[in-house]
C-alpha positions as CSV (number, residue, x, y, z in Angstrom):
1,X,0.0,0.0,0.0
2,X,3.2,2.4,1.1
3,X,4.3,1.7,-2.2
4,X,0.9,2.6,-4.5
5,X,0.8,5.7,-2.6
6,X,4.4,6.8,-2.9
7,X,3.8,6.1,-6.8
8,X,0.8,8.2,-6.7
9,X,2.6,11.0,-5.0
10,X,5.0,11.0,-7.0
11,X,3.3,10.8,-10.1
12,X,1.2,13.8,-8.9
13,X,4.0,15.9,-7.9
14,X,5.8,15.2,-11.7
15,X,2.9,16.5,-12.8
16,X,2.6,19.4,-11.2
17,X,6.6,20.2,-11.5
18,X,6.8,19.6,-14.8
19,X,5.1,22.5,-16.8
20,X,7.5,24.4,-14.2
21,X,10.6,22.6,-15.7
22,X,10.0,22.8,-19.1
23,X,9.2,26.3,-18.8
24,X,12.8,26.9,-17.0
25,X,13.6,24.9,-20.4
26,X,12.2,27.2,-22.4
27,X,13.5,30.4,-21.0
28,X,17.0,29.4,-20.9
29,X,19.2,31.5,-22.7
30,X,22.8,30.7,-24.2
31,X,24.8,31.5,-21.1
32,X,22.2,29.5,-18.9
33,X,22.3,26.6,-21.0
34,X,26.0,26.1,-21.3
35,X,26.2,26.8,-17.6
36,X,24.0,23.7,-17.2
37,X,26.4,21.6,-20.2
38,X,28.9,19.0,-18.5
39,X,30.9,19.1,-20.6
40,X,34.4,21.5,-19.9
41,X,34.2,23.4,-23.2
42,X,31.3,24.9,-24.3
43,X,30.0,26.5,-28.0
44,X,26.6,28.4,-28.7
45,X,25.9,31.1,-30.6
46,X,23.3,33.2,-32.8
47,X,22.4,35.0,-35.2
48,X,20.1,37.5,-37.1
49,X,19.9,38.8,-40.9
50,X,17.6,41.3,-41.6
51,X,15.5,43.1,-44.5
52,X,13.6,46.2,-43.6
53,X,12.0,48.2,-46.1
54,X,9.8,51.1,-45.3
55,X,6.3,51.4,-47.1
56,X,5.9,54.8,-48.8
57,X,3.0,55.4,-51.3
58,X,4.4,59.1,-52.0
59,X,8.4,58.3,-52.4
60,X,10.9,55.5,-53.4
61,X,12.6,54.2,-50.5
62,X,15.7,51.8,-50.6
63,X,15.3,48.1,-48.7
64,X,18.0,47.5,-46.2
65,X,19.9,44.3,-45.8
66,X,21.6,43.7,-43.0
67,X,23.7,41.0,-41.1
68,X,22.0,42.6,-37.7
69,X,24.5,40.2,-35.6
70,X,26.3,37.3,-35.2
71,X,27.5,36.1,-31.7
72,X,29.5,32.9,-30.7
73,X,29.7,32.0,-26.8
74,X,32.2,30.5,-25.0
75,X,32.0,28.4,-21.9
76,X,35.0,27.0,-19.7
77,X,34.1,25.1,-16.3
78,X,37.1,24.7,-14.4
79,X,35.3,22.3,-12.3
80,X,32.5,21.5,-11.0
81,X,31.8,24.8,-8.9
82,X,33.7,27.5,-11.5
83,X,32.7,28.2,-14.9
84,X,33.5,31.3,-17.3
85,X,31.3,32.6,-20.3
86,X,31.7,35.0,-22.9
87,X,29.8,36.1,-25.6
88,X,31.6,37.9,-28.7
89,X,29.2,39.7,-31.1
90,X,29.9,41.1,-34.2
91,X,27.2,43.9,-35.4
92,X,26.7,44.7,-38.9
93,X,29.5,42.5,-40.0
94,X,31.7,45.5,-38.8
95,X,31.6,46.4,-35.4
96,X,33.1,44.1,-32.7
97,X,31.4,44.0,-29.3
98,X,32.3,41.8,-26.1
99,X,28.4,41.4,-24.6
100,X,29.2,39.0,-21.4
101,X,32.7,37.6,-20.2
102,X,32.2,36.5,-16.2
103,X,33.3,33.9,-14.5
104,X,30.8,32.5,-11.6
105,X,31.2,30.3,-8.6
106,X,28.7,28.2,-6.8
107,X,28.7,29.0,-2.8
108,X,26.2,27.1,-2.0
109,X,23.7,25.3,-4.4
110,X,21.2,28.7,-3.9
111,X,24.3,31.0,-3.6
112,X,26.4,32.1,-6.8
113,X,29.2,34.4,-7.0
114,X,29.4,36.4,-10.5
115,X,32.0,38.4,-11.8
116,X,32.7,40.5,-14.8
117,X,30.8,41.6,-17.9
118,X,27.1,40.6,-17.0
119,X,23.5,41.6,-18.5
120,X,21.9,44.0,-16.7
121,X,18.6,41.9,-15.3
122,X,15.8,44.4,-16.4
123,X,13.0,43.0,-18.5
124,X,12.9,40.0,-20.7
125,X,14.7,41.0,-24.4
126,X,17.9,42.4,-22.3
127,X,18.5,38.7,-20.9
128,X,16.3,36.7,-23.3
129,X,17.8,38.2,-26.9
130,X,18.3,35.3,-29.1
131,X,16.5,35.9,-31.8
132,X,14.9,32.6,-32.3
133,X,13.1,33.4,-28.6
134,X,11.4,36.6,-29.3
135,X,8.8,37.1,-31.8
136,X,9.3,39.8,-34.8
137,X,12.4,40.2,-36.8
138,X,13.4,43.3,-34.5
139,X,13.2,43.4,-30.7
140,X,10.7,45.9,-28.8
141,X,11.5,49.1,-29.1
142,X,11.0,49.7,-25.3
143,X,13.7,47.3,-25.1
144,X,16.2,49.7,-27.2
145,X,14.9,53.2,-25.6
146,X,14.0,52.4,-22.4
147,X,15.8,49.5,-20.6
148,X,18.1,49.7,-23.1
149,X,19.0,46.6,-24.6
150,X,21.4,45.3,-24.8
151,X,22.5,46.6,-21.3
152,X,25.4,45.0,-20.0
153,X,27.8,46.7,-17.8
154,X,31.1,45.4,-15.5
155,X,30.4,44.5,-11.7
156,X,29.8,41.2,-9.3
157,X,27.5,40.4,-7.4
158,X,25.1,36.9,-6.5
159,X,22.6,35.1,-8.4
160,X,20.6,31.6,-6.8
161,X,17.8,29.4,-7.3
162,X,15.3,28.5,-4.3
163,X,13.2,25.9,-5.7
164,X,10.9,25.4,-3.1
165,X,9.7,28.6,-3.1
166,X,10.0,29.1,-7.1
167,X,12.1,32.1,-6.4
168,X,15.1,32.8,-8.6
169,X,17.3,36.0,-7.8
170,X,19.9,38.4,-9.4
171,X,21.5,41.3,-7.3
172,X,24.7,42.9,-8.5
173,X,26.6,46.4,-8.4
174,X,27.8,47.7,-11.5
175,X,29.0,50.8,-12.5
176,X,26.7,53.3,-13.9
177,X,26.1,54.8,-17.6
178,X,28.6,57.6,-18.3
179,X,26.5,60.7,-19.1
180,X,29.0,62.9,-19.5
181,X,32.2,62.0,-22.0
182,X,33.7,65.4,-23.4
183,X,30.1,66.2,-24.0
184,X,26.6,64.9,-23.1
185,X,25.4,61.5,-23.9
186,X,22.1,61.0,-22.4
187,X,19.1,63.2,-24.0
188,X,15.4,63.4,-25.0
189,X,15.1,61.2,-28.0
190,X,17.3,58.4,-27.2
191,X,17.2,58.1,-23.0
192,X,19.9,56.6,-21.7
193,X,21.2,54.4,-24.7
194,X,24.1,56.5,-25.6
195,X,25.6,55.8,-22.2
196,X,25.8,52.3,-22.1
197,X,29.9,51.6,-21.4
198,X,29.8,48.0,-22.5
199,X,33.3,47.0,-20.9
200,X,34.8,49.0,-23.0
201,X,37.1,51.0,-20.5
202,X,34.3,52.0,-18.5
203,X,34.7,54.6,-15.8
204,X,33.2,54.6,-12.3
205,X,33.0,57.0,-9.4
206,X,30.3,55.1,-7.6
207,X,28.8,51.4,-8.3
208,X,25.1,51.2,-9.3
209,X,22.6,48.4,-7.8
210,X,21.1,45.8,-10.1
211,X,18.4,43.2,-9.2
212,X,16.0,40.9,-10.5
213,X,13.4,38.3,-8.6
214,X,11.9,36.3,-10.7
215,X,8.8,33.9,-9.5
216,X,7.8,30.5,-11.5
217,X,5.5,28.3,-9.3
218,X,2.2,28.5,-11.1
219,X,2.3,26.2,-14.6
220,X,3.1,28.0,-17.3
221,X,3.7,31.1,-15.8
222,X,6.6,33.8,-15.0
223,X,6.6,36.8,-13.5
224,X,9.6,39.3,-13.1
225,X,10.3,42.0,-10.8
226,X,13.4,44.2,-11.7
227,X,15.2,47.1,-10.0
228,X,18.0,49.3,-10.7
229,X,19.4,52.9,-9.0
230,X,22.4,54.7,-8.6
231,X,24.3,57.6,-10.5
232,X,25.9,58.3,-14.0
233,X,29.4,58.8,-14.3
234,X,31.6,61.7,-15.9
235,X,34.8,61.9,-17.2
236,X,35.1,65.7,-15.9
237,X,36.1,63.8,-12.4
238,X,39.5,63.3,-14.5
239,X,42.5,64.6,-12.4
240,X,40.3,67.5,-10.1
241,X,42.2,69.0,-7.3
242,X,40.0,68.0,-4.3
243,X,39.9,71.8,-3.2
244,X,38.8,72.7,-6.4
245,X,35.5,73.5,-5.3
246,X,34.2,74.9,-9.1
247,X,35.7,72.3,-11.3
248,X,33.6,69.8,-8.8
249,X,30.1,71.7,-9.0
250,X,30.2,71.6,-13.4
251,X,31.2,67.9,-12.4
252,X,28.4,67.3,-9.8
253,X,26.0,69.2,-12.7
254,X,27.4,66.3,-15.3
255,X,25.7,63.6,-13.3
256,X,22.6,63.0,-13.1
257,X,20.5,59.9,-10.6
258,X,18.6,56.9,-12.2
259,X,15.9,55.0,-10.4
260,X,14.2,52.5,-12.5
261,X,11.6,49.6,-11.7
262,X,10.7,46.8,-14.4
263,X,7.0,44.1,-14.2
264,X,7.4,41.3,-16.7
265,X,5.1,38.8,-16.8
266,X,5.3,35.6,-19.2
267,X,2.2,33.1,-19.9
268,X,2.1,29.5,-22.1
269,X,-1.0,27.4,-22.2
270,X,-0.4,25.2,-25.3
271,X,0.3,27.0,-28.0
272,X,-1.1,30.3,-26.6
273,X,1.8,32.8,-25.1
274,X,1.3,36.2,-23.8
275,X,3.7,38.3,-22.5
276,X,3.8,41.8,-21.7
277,X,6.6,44.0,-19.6
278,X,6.5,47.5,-18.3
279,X,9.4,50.2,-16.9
280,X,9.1,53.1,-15.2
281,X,12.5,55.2,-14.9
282,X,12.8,58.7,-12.5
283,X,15.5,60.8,-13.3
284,X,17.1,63.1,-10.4
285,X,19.2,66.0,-10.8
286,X,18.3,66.4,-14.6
287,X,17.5,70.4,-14.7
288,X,20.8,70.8,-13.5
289,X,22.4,68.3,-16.3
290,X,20.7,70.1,-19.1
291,X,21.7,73.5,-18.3
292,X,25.2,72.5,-17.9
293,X,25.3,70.6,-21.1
294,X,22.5,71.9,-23.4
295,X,20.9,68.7,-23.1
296,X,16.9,68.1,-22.7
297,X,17.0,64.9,-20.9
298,X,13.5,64.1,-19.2
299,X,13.1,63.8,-15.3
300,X,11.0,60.2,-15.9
301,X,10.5,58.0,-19.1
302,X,9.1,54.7,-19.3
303,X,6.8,52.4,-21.3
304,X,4.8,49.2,-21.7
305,X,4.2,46.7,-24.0
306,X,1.5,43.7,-24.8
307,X,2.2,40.7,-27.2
308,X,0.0,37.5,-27.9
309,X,1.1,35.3,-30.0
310,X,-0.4,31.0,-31.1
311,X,1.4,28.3,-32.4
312,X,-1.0,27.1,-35.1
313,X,0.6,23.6,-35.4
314,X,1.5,22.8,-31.4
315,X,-1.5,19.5,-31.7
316,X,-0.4,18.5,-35.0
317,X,1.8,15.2,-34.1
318,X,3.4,15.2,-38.2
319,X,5.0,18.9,-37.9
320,X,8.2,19.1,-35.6
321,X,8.0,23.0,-36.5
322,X,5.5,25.8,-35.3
323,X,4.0,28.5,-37.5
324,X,3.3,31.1,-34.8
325,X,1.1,34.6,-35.7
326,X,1.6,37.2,-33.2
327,X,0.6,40.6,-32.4
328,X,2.4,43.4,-30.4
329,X,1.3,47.1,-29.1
330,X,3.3,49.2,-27.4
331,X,3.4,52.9,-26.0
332,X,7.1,54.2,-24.7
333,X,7.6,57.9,-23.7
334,X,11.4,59.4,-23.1
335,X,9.8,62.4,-22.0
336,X,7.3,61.0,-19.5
337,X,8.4,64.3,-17.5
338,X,10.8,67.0,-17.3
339,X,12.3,70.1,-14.8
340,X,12.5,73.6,-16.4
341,X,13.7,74.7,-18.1
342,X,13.3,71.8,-20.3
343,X,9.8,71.6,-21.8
344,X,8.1,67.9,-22.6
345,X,8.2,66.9,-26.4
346,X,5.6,65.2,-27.7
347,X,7.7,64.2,-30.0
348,X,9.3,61.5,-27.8
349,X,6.0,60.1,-27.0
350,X,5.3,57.2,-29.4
351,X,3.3,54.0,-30.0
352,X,4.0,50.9,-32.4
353,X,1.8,48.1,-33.3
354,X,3.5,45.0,-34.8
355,X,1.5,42.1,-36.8
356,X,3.9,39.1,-38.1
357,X,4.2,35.5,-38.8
358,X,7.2,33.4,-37.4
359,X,7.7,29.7,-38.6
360,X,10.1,27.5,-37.0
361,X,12.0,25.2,-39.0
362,X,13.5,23.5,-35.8
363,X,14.1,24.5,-32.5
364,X,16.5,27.3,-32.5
365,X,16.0,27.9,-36.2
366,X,13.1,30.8,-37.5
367,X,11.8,32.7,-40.2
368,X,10.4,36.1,-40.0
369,X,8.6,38.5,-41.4
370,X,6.1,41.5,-39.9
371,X,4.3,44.7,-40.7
372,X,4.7,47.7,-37.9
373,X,3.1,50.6,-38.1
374,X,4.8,53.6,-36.2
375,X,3.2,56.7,-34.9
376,X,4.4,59.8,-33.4
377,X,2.0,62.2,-31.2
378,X,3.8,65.1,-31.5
379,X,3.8,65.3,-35.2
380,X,1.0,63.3,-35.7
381,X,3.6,61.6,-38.6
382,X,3.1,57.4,-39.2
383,X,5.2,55.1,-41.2
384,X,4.7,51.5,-41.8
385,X,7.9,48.9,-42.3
386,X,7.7,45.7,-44.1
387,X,10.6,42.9,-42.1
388,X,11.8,39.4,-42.8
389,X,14.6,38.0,-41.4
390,X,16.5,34.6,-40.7
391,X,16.8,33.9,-36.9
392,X,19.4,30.9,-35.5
393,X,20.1,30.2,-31.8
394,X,22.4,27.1,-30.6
């Protein structure tokens, strides 16, 4: 009898777990899934090509073709407790980045030390960008001018599992976007996304704080809770006398204070997936930013987006592929708010509504293609861009 009800429990509890584990599965990215690979050396990669070509009844308009990226990864465990990964990208077939190099080690099973390179954990896209595991040939644009992906910057920091309570965690200090480099980088139209430091010789004067709880204990479901503050940095800090008291107020006016908060949710019931995200950023100090720099950086932006998509052949036993419609809506404002003297454009207030098809040839392997229609408040101006693409992931 003690052995027909152990089967049963565990036969229940399987069931139960399992949605759970395939949806950690599905959510995986490159990094997380080497990290899991036994083997010592590790290999993934991805890639996206591009067309774009903007639909204008009144005007030619040239197509664009574009090798969008191309990234291999690289994963070394040491042993069993210390691994290392790195992604190199390559943008454009031209332009060389380094988007994550850290090496971790495990504490404790719910306790992992990180260091180096690392993805800012804010939203989905910014951790989630292999283009195979996001709908649409191009990501969200509240990914690109509000979180902004891709977001990576250097620090350490711990990251853990709890899975009896569902509860994954990131918490990190980095350092912070430089705002300031021989001339203002942050502004109205493009937020914070000039910034970014990448790695790439990155200055600091004080470390930001980064964190991310994720929750995954109901079937099917995700939900995401992200948190970032802490100051830009400025290369006018360069070399001041410390009783300098002038040359540190224009350097105090180059910074400027980011506090920004980030709800993603993610939802699968057979071949139905929904997932939406929101951010809201507050900006301190920025009056004082813009009159030193001529700037007209906002004192909030933020932004939300919907997205439901079906995979139309996720029954059909013959077809190892999917052919997934989808449809997105977004809203994103850079100018939520502002201090004077700056006044609020309306300009940087915009909405975009994306209709597509995505068929998947295998798992990791896509093609794309989508309409999106863009519209502008301030001017009242619309566009409308026809995509395709090739998408890999492995």
């Amino acid at each position: 009898m003690r052995k027909v009800l152990r089967k049963m429990l565990l036969g229940l509890t399987g069931a139960i777990l399992l949605p759970v584990t395939l949806l950690a599965q599905e959510l995986t990215n490159t990094a997380g899934k080497m990290m899991q690979d036994e083997d010592r050396l590790t290999i993934g990669g991805y890639g996206q090509i591009d067309y774009n070509q903007l639909l204008d009844n009144g005007s030619y308009n040239n197509g664009g073709l574009d090798v969008h990226r191309l990234v291999l990864m690289f994963g070394y465990k040491f042993n069993a407790k210390t691994q290392f990964i790195t992604e190199i990208e390559v943008e454009h077939v031209k332009e060389v980045f380094v988007e994550q190099a850290f090496l971790q080690y495990e504490i404790l099973p719910w306790l992992k030390l990180r260091g180096g390179l690392m993805l800012i954990p804010m939203g989905i896209i910014n951790e989630y960008h292999e283009p195979s595991t996001f709908n649409g040939v191009e990501r969200p644009n509240l990914d690109k001018y509000i979180v902004p992906t891709t977001w990576r910057e250097i620090g350490a920091g711990f990251t853990g599992t709890f899975p009896s309570a569902a509860l994954s965690y990131q918490l990190y200090l980095v350092n912070g976007f430089n705002g300031y480099n021989e001339g203002p980088t942050l502004s109205g139209s493009n937020g914070f996304r000039k910034g970014r430091q990448k790695g790439a010789e990155s200055i600091i004067k004080s470390p930001n704080l980064s964190f991310k709880i994720n929750y995954f204990g109901l079937p099917g479901l995700q939900l995401g809770l992200s948190g970032y503050t802490g100051k830009t940095q400025s290369s006018l800090y360069k070399e001041i006398e410390k009783s300098d008291m002038q040359s540190i107020a224009s350097a105090d006016s180059s910074l400027v204070g980011l506090f920004m908060l980030g709800v993603d949710a993610r939802y699968q019931l057979g071949g139905l997936q929904v997932r939406g995200q929101a951010n809201l950023g507050t900006v301190s100090n920025s009056a004082s930013y813009n009159e030193f720099t001529g700037s007209d950086l906002g004192s909030s932006l933020g932004g939300w987006y919907l997205e439901v998509s079906y995979d139309l052949l996720h029954n059909v036993e013959m077809f190892e592929s999917g052919l997934i419609p989808f449809i997105r809506y977004e809203q994103y404002n850079t100018h939520v708010s502002t201090e004077s003297p700056t006044n609020v454009n309306p300009e940087f207030q915009r909405t975009d509504l994306t209709i597509g098809l995505g068929w998947k040839l295998a798992a990791g392997a896509m093609l794309k293609a989508d309409f999106q229609w863009f519209s502008n408040k301030g001017t009242g101006d619309s566009k409308t861009l026809f995509n395709a693409g090739v998408a890999v992931w492995f």
